[in-house]
Rosetta silent file (secondary structure, phi, psi, omega in degrees, C-alpha in Angstrom):
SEQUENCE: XXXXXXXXXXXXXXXXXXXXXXXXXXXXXXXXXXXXXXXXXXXXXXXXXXXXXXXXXXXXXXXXXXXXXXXXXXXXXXXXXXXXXXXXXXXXXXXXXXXXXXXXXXXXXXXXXXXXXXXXXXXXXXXXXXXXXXXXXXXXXXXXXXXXXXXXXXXXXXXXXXXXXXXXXXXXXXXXXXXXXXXXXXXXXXXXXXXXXXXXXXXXXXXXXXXXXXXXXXXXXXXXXXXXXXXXXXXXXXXXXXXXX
SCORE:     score description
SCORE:     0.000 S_00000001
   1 L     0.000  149.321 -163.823  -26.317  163.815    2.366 S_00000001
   2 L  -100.966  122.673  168.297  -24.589  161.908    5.379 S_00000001
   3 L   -76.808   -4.872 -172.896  -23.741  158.933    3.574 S_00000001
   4 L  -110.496   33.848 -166.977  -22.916  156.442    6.590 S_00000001
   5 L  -148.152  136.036  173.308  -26.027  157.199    7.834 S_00000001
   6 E   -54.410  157.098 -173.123  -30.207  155.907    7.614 S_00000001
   7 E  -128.878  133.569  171.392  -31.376  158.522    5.758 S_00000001
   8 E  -121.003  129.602 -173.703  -34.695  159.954    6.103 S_00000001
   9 E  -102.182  137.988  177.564  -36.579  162.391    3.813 S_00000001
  10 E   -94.000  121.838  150.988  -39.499  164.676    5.940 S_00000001
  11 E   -95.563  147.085 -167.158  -42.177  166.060    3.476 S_00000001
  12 L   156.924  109.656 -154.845  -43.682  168.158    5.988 S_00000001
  13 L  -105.843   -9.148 -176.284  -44.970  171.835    5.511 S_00000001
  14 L   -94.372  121.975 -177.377  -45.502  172.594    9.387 S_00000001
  15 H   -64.937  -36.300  162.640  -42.312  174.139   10.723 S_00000001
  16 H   -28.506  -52.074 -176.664  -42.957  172.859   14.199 S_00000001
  17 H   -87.829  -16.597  164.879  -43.317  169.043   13.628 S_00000001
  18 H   -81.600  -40.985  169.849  -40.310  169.501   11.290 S_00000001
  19 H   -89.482   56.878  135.482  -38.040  170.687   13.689 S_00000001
  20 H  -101.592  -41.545 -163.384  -39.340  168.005   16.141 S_00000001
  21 H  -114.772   22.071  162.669  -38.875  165.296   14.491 S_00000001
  22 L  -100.328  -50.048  155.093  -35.600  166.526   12.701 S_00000001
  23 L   -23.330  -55.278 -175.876  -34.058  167.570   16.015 S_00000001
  24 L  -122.714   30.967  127.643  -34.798  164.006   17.486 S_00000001
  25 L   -90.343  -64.434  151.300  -33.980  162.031   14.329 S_00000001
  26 L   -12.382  -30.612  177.120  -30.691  164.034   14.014 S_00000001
  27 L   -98.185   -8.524 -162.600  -29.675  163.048   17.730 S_00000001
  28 L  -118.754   15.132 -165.013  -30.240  159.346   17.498 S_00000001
  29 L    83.522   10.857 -170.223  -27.775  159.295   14.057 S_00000001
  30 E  -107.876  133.712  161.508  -30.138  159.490   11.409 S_00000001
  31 E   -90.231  157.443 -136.130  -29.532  161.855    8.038 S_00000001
  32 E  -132.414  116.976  154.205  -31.950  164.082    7.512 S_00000001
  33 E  -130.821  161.415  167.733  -33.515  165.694    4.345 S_00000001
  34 E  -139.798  141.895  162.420  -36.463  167.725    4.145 S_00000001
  35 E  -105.614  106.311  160.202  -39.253  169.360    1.874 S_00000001
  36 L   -62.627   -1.124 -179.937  -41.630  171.590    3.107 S_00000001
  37 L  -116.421  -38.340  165.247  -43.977  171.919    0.095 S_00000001
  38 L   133.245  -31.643 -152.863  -43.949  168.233   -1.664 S_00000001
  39 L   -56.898  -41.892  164.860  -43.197  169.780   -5.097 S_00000001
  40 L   -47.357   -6.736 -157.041  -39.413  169.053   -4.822 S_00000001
  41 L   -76.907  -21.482 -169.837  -39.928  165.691   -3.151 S_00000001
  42 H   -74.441  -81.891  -97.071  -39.800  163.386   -6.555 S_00000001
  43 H  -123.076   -9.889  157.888  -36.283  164.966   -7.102 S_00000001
  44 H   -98.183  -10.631  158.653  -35.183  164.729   -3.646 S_00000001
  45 H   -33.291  -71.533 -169.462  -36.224  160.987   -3.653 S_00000001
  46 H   -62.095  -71.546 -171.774  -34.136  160.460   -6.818 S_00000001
  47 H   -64.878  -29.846 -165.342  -30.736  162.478   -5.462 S_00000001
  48 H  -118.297   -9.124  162.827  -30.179  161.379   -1.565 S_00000001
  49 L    59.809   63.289 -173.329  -32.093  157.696   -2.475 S_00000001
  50 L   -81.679  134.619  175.685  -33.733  158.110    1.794 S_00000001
  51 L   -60.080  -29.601 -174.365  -34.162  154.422    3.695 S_00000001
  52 E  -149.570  122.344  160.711  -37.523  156.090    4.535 S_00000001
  53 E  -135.825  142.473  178.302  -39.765  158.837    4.105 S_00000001
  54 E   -50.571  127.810  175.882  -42.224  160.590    6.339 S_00000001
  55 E  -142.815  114.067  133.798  -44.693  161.818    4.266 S_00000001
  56 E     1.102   84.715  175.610  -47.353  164.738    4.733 S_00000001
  57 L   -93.426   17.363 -169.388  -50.655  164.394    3.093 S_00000001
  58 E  -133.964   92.619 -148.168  -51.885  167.730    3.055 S_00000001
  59 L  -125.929  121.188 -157.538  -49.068  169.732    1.269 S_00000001
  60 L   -68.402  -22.130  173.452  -48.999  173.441   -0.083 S_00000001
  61 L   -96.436  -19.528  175.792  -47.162  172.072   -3.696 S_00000001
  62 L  -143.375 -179.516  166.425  -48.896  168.715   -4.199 S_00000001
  63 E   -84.815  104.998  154.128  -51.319  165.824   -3.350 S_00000001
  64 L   -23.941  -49.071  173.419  -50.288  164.040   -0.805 S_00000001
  65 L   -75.035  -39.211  166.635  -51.595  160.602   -2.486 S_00000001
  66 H   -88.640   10.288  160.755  -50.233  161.241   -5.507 S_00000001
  67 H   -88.771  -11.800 -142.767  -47.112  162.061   -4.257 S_00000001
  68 H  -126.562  -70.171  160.752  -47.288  158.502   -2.014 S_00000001
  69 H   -28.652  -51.909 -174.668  -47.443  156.918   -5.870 S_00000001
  70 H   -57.857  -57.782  172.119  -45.126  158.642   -7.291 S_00000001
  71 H   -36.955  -54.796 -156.020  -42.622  157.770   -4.594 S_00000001
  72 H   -78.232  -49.635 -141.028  -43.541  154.030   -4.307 S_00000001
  73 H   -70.201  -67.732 -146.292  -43.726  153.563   -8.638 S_00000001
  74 L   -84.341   15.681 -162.688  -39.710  155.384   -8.617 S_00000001
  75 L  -173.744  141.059  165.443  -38.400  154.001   -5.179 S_00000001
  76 L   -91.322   13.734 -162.477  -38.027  151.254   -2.889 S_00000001
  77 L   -67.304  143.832 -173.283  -37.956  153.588    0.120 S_00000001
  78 E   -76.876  118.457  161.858  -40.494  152.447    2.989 S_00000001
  79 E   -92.105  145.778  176.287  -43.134  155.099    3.506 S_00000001
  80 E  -129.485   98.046  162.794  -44.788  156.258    6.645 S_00000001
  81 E   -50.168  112.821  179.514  -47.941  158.639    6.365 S_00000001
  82 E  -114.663  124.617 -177.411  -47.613  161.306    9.130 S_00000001
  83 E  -167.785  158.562 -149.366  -51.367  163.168    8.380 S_00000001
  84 L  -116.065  -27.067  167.525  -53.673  164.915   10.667 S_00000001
  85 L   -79.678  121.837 -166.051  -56.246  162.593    8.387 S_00000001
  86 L   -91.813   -7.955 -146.909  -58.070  160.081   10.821 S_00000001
  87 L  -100.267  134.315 -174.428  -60.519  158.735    8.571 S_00000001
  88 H   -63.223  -27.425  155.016  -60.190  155.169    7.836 S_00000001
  89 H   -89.538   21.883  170.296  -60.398  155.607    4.383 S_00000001
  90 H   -80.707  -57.772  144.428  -57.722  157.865    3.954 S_00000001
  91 H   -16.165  -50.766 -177.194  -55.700  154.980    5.580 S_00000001
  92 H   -81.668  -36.753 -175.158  -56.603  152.582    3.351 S_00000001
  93 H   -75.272  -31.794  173.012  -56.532  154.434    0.405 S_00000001
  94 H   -46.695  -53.672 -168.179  -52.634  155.742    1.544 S_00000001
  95 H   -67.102  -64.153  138.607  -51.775  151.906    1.830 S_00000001
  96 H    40.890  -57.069 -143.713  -53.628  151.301   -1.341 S_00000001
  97 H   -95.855  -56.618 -175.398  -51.059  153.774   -3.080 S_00000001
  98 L   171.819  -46.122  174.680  -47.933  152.173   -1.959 S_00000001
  99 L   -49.577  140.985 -175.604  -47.488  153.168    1.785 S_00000001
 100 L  -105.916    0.659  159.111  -46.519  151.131    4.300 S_00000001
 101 E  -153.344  163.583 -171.803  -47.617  152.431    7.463 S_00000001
 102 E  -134.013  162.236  -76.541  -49.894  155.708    8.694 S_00000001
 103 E   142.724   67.911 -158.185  -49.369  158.030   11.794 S_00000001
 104 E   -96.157  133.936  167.856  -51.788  159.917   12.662 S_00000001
 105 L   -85.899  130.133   13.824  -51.108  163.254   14.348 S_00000001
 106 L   -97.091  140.678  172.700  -50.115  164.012   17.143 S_00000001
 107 L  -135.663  155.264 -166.208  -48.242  161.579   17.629 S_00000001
 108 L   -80.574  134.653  150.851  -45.341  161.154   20.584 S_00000001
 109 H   -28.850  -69.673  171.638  -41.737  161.011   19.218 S_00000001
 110 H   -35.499  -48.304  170.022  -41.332  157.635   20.561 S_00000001
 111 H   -79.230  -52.015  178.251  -43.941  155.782   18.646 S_00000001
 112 H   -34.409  -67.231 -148.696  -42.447  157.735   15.115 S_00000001
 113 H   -68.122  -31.527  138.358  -39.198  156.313   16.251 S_00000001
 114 H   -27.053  -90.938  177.440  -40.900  152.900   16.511 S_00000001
 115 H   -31.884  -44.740 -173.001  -42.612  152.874   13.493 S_00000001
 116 H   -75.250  -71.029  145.393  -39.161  153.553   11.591 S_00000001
 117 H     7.664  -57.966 -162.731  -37.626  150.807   13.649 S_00000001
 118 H   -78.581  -87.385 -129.881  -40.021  148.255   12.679 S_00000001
 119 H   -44.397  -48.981  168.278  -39.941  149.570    9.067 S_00000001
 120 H   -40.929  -51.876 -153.528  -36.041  149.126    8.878 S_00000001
 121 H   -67.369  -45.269  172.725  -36.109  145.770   10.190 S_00000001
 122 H   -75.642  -12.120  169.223  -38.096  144.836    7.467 S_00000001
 123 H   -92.438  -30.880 -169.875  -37.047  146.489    4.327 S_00000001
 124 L   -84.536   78.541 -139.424  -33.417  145.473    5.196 S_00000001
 125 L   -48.458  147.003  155.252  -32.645  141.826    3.869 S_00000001
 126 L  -105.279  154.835 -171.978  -30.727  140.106    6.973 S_00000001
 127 L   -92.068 -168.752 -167.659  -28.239  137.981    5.896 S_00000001
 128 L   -43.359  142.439 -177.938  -28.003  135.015    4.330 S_00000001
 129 L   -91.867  149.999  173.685  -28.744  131.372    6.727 S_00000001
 130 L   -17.750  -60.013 -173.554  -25.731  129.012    7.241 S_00000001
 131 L  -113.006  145.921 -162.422  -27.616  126.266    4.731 S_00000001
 132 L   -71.983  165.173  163.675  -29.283  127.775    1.513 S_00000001
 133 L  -122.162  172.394  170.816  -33.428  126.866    1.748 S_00000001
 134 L   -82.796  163.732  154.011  -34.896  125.720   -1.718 S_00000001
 135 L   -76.534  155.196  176.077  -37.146  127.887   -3.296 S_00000001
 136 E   -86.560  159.377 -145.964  -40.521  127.787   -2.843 S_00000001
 137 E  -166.741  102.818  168.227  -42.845  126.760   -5.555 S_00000001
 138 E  -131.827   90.949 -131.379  -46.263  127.438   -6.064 S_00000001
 139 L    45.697 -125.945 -174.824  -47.832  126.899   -9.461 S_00000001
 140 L   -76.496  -22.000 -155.452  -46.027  129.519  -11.625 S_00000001
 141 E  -102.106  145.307  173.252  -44.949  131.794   -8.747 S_00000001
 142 E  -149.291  127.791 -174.244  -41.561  130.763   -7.147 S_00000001
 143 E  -104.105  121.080  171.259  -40.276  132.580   -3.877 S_00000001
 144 E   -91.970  111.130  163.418  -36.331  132.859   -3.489 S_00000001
 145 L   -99.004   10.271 -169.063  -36.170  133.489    0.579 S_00000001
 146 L  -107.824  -96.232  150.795  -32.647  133.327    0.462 S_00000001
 147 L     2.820  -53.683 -140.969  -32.365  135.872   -2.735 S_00000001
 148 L    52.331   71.846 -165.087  -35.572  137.622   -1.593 S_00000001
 149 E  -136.582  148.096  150.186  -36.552  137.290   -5.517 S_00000001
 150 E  -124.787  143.875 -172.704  -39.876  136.223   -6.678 S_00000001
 151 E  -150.398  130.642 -165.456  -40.844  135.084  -10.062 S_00000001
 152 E  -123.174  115.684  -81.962  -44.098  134.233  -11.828 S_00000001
 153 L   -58.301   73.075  146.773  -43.427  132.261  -14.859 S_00000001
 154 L    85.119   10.554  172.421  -39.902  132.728  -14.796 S_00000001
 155 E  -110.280  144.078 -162.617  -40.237  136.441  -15.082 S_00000001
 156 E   -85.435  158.287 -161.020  -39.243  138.230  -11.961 S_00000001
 157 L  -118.636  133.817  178.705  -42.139  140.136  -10.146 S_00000001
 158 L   -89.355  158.031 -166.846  -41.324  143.410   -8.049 S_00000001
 159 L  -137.286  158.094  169.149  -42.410  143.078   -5.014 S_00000001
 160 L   -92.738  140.189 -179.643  -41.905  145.772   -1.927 S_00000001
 161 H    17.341  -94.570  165.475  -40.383  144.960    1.560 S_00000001
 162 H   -57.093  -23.557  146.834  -43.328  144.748    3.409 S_00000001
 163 H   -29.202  -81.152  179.395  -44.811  142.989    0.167 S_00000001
 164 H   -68.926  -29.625  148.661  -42.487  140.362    0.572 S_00000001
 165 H   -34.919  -19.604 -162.260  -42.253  140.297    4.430 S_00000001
 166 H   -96.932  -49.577 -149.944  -46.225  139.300    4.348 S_00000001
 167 H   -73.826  -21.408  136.234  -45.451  136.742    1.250 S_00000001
 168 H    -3.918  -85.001  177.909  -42.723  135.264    3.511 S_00000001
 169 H   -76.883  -31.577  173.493  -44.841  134.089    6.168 S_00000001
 170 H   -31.531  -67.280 -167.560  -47.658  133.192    4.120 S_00000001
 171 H   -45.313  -63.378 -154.624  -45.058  130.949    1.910 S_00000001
 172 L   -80.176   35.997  154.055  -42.787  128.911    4.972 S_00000001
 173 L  -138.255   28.595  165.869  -46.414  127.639    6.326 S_00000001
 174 L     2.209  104.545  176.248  -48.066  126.413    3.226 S_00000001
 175 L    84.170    6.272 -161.360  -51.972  125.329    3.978 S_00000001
 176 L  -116.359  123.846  152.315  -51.609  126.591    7.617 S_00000001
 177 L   -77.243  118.738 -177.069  -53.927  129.366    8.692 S_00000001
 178 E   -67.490  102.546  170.052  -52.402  132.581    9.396 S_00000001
 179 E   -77.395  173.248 -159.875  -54.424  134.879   11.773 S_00000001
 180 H   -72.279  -37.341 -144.655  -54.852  138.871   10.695 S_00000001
 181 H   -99.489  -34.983  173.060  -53.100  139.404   14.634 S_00000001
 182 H   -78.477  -87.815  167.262  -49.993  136.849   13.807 S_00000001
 183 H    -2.514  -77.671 -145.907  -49.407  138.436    9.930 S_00000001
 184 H   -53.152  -62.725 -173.622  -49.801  141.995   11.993 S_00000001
 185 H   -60.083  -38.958  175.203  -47.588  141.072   14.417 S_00000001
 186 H   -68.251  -52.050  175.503  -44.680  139.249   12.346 S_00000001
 187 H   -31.291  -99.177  168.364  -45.177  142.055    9.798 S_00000001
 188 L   -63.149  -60.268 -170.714  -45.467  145.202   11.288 S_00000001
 189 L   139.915  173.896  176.140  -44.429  144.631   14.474 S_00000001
 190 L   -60.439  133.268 -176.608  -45.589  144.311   17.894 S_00000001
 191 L   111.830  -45.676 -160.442  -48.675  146.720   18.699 S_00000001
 192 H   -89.676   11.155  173.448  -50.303  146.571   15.250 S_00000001
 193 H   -26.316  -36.930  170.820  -52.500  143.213   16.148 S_00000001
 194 H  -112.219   22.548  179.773  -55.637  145.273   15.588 S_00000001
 195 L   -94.724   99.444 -171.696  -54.631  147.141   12.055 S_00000001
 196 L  -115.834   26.272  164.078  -56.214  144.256    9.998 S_00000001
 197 L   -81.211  -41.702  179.307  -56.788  146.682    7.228 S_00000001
 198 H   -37.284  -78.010 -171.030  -52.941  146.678    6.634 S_00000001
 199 H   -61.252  -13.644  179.408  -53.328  142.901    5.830 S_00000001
 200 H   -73.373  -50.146 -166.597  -56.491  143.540    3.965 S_00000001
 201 H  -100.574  -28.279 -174.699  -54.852  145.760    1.256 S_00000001
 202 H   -85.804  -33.929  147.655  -51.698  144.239    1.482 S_00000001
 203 H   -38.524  -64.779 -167.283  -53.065  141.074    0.674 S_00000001
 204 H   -64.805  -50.333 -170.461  -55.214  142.133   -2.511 S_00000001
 205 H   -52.641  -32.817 -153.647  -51.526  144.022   -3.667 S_00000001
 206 H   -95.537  -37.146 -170.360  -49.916  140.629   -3.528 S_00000001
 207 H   -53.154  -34.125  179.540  -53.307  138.663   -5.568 S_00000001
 208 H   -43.708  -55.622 -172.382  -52.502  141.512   -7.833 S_00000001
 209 H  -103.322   -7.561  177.915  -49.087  140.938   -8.915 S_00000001
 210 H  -111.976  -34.685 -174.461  -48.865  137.004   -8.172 S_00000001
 211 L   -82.654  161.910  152.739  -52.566  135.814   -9.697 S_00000001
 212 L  -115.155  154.923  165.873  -54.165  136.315  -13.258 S_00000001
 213 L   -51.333   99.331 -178.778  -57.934  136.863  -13.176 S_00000001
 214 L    88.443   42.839 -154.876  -59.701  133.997  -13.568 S_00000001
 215 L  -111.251 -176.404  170.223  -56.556  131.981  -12.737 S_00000001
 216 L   -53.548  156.170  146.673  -55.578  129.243   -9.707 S_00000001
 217 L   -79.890  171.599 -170.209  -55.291  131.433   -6.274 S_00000001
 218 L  -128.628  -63.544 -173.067  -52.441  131.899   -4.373 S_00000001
 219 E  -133.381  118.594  164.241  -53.863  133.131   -0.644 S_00000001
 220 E   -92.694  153.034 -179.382  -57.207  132.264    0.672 S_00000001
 221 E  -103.148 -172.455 -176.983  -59.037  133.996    2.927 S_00000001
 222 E  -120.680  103.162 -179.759  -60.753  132.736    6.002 S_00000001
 223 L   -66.431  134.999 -161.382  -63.252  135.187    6.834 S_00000001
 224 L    49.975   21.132  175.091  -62.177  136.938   10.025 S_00000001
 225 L  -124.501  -85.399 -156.013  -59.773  134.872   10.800 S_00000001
 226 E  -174.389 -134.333 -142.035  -56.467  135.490    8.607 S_00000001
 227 E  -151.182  143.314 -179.404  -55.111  133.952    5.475 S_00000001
 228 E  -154.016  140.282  170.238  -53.498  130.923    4.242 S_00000001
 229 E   -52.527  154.437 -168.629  -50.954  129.845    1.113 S_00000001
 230 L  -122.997  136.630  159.914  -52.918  127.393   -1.209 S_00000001
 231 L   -89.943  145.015 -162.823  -50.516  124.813   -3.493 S_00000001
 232 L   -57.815  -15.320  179.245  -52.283  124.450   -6.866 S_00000001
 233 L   -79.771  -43.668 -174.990  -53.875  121.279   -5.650 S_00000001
 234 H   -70.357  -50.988 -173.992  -55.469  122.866   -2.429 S_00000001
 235 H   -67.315   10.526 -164.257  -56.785  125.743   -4.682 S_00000001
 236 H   -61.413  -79.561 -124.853  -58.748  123.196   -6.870 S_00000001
 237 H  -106.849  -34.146 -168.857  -60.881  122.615   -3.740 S_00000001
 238 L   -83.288  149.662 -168.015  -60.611  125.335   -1.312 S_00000001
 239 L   -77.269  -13.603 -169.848  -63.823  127.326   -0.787 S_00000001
 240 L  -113.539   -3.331 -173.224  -62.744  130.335    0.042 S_00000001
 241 L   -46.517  -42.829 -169.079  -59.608  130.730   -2.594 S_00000001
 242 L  -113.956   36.420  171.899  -61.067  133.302   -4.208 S_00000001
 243 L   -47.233  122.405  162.170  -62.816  135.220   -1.335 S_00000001
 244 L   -62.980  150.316 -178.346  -62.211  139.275   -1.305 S_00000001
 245 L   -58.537    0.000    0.000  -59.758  140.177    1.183 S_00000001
């Protein structure tokens, strides 16, 4: 494993698209592992610890989705779904699992090399600002943006990159509505304005892990318009706190 290096693991059983996009990760600095069948992939996860990996969902040793679980439950590595499956609920169900962006093939070298791009900039804390901010404080849940730490009564909650990239902007505008194309855009990046499933799923993952069930809300929705943080006093009142996403 090049240890000075981003590291990326390819699951990826077609030898073509591996040596395309190993060729022209390889050239730009990036280390490079690969599986072609998935079975090996938990255990190559585990040993070279990859900033990202491309992942295959149609794979001659496993299931593509449950391999996209497995990966997210034992790793914080940022996944990107490279699949030949177009169907929007393949998509959803991929993010669903733990991935954080999908790729549909064929796709142009240029946008992968995007996609990873974006993905870094957002799994990779930047550092610390001159002056500390307080934490943020909403009922029980309290967001460290400094830290990156969240905690829901006083127990810490994991949450992943792009998890916490979405809870981020939500948090530093408190009561302010957030449209699906500003989230998209701060999020993900430039381009993704009209993926409002992304915020759709990524959204119910954070109600998951920050609400209890038949508790205060945390983020209401607006229907078709976006999303907004609620302080336990707004979610008394607001009409939509506990809208599906």
């Amino acid at each position: 494993m090049v240890t000075d290096a981003t590291v990326i693991l390819l699951i990826e059983d077609d030898r073509n698209i591996v040596d395309l996009v190993r060729a022209n990760l390889l050239v730009r600095g990036f280390g490079m592992v690969v599986s072609r069948t998935g079975h090996d992939a938990l255990e190559l996860v585990r040993v070279h610890q990859p900033d990202i990996v491309l992942l295959d969902l149609m794979l001659p040793g496993a299931d593509g989705f449950d391999l996209c679980q497995d990966i997210r439950t034992s790793s914080t590595a940022g996944i990107i779904v490279v699949s030949a499956r177009r169907g929007e609920q393949d998509k959803v169900r991929a993010l669903n699992l733990g991935a954080d962006d999908y790729l549909t093939k064929p796709f142009g070298v240029e946008e992968l090399l995007a996609r990873i791009t974006a993905l870094l900039r957002r799994s990779r804390a930047s550092a610390p600002p001159p002056v500390a901010n307080e934490p943020l404080v909403f009922g029980p849940v309290t967001i460290d943006l400094d830290a990156q730490l969240v905690t829901k009564g006083g127990q810490p909650v994991h949450l992943t990159p792009t998890e916490f990239a979405l809870l981020r902007e939500l948090a530093q505008a408190p009561g302010k509505l957030l449209s699906h194309a500003t989230l998209l855009r701060r999020v993900w990046g430039p381009g993704y304005e009209t993926e409002t499933e992304y915020t759709r799923v990524y959204v119910r993952r954070l109600r998951a892990k920050l609400e209890d069930p038949g508790g205060e809300p945390l983020i209401a929705t607006e229907p078709r318009a976006g999303y907004r943080m609620l302080s336990p006093t707004d979610s008394a009142s607001h009409p939509n706190a506990e809208t599906s996403s």
